[in-house]
C-alpha positions in Angstrom: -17.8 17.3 17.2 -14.4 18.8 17.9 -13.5 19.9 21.5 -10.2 21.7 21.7 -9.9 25.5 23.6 -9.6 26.7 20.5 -13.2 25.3 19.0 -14.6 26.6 22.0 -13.3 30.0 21.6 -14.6 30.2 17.9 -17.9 28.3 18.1 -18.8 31.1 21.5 -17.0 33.8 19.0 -20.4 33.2 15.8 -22.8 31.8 18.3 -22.9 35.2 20.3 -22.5 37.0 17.0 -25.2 35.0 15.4 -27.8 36.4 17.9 -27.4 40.4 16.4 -28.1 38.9 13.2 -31.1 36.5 13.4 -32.5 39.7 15.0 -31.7 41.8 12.5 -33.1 39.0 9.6 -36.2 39.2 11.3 -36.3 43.1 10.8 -35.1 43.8 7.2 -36.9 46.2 6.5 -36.0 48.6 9.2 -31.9 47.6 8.3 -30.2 50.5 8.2 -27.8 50.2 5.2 -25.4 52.0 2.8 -23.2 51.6 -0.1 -19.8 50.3 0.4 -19.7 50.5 -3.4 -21.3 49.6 -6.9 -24.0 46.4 -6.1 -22.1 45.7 -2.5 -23.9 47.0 0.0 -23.0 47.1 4.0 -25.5 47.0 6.8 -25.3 48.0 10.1 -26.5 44.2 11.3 -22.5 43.7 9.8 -20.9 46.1 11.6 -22.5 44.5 15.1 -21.8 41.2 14.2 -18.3 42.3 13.4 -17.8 44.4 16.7 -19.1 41.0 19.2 -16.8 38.7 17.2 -13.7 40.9 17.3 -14.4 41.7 21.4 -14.7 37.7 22.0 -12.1 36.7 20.2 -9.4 39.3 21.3 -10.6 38.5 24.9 -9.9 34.4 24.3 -6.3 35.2 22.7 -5.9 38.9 23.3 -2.0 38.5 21.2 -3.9 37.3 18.2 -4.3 39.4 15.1 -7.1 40.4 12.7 -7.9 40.4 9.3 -12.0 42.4 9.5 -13.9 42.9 6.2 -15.2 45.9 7.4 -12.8 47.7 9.9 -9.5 46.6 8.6 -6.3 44.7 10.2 -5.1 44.7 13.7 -1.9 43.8 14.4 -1.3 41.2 17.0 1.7 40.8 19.6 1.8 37.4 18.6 2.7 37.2 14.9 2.7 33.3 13.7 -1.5 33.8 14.7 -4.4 35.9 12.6 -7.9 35.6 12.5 -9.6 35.6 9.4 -13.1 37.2 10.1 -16.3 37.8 7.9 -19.0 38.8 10.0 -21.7 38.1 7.3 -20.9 36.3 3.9 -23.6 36.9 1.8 -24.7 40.2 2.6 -26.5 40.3 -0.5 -28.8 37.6 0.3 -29.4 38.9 4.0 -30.4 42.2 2.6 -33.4 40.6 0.5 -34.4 38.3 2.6 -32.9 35.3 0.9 -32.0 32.9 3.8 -28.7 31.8 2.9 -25.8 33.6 5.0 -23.1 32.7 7.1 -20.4 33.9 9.4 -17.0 32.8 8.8 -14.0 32.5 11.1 -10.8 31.4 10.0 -7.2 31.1 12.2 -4.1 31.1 10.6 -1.3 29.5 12.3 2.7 30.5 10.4 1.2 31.0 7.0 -1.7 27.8 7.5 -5.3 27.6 8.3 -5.6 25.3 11.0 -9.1 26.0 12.1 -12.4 27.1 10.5 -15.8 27.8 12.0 -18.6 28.7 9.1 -22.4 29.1 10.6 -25.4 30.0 9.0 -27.8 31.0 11.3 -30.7 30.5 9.2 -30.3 27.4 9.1 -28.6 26.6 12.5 -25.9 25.1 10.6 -22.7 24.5 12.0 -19.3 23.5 9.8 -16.0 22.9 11.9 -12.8 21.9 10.8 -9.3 21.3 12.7 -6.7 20.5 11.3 -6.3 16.3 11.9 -9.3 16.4 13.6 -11.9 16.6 10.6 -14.4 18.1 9.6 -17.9 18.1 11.2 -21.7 19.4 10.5 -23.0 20.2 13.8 -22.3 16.5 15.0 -21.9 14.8 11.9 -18.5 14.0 10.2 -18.0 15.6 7.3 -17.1 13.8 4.1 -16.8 15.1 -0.2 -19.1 13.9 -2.8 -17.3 10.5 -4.0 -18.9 11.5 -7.5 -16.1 10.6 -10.5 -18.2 11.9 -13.5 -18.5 15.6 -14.5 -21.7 14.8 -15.8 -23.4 14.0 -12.5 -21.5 16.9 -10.9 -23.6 19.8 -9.2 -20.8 22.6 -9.5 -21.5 25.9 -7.2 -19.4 29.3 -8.5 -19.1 33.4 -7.7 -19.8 35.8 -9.9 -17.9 39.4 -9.3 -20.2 42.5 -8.3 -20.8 45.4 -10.7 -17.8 47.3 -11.2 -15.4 44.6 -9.9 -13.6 41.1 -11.3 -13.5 40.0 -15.3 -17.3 39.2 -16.0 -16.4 37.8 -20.1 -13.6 35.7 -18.1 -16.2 34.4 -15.6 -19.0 33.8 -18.6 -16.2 31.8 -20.8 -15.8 29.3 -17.5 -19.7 29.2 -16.7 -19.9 27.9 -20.3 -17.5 25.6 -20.5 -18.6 24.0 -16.8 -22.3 24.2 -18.1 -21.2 22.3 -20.9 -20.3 18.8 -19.4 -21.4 19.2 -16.1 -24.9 18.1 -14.0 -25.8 21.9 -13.4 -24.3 24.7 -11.7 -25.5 27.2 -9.1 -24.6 30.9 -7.9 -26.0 30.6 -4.2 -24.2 33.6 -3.0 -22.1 32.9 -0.2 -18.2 31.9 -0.6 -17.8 30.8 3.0 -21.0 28.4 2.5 -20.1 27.7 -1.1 -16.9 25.8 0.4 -18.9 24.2 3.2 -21.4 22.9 0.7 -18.6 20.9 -0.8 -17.0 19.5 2.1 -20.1 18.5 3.1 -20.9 17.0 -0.3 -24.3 18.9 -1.3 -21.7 20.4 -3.9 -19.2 18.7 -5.7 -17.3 21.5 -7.0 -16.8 24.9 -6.5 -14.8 27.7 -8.2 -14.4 31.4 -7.7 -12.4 34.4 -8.3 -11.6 38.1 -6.5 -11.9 36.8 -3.0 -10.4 37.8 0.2 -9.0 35.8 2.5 -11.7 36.3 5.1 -14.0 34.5 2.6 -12.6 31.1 1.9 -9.9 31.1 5.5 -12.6 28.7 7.1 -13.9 26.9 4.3 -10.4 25.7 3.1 -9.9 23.8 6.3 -13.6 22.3 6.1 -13.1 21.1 2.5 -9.5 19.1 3.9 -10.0 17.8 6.7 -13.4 16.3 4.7 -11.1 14.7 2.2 -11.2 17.6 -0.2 -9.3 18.9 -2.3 -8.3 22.9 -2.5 -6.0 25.1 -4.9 -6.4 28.4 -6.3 -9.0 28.8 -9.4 -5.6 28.0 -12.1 -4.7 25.4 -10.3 -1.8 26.7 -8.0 -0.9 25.7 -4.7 -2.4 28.3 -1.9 -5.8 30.1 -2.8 -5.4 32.8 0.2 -2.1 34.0 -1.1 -3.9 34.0 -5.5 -7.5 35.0 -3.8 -9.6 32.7 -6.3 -10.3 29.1 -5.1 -11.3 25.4 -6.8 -12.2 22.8 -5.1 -13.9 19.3 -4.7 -12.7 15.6 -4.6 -9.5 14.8 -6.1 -10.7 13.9 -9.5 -13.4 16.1 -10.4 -11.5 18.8 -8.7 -8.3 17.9 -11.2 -11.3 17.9 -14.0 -12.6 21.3 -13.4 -9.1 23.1 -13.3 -8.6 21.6 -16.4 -11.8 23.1 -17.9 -11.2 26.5 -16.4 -7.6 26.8 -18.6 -9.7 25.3 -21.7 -11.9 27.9 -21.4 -8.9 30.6 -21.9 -6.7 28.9 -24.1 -8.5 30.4 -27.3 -9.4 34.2 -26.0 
């Protein structure tokens, strides 16, 4: 396991905001819960977890700014830092009972993520990263899948919510992966998605309309396990194009290479 200051900050940061939400995953049915908008629902267990991570982590590095799904930016004193914070990735999920959700904490340092935390509570699962210190599962060093075939390849993907993304672009890619590849999943969760490949359960993963508070954290997991991470066409930086593609070198250079097939001819 990683100990820095800084891993000690984050870890604290989810592990006190993980204890609202088990409670609140033990209750669903007396959630309290509204519409944020078509299919994408917010619940109040969010907003908590939200509230405990921004209070701890402003305490640990009070200059620091924030980048909140639900309550917006905050501008720091110190500008080269931000937080990148999802409270609960996979709201969805959490909402039906499906046990597969995650809080994600990302820290950018001049324009770079140099540290992710991802836990799923669930589960009591958690993914660290560093950068040049690695990647870890609990206390277990993370590596990718060293698959080379696309036809042995588990491939994880998003799919936008109702209302939101290009769903005929999305179907075209799902068939052309589909196509050549061992199977592929929609689990639900971006910031788990990512984690899933750096810790080789997945060997690829692709997905479009994100935020940057959904993939901040899993970026750094995938690369410091070996991984590697553009945006969904291929491109450089996937916070700056919000879609993302990633997985070992060579199935990673496959799939970016079936994703422009699929949109060559439509």
């Amino acid at each position: 396991m990683i100990s820095s200051p800084l891993m000690t900050v984050m870890v604290d940061a989810v592990r006190k905001a993980a204890r609202g939400l088990k409670r609140d995953y033990g209750e669903i049915e007396n959630l309290q819960v509204s519409r944020k908008g078509p299919g994408n629902f917010v619940s109040a267990a969010d907003r908590k977890a939200e509230e405990v991570l921004k209070d701890a982590l402003m305490k640990a590095r009070p200059g620091y700014g924030l980048i909140l799904e639900e309550s917006g930016n905050v501008e720091g004193a110190d500008k080269s830092h931000t937080w990148h914070v999802d409270p609960l990735d996979g709201t969805t999920n959490f909402l039906h009972g499906i046990p597969h959700f995650a809080i994600s904490v990302g820290l950018e340092r001049e324009g770079q993520i140099v540290a992710g935390v991802i836990y799923d509570p669930a589960k009591d699962e958690l993914f660290v990263a560093e950068r040049g210190k690695g990647a870890y599962l609990n206390n277990r060093r993370l590596r990718v899948s060293g698959r080379t075939d696309m036809a042995d390849a588990l491939v994880a993907y998003g799919s936008p919510y109702l209302g939101r993304g290009d769903h005929p672009k999305l179907l075209r890619e799902v068939a052309a992966v589909m196509a050549v590849t061992g199977g592929a999943r929609r689990f639900g969760s971006a910031a788990l998605d990512l984690a899933y490949v750096a810790c080789g359960r997945s060997d690829l993963y692709w997905e479009r309309d994100l935020q940057t508070w959904d993939i901040a954290a899993g970026i750094i997991l995938v690369r410091e396990a070996g991984g590697f991470v553009t945006s969904a066409d291929g491109g450089a930086e996937p916070l700056a194009a919000r879609s993302v593609a990633c997985g070992n070198e060579i199935l990673h250079g496959e799939l970016v290479k079936l994703l422009r097939r699929a949109h060559a001819h439509a």
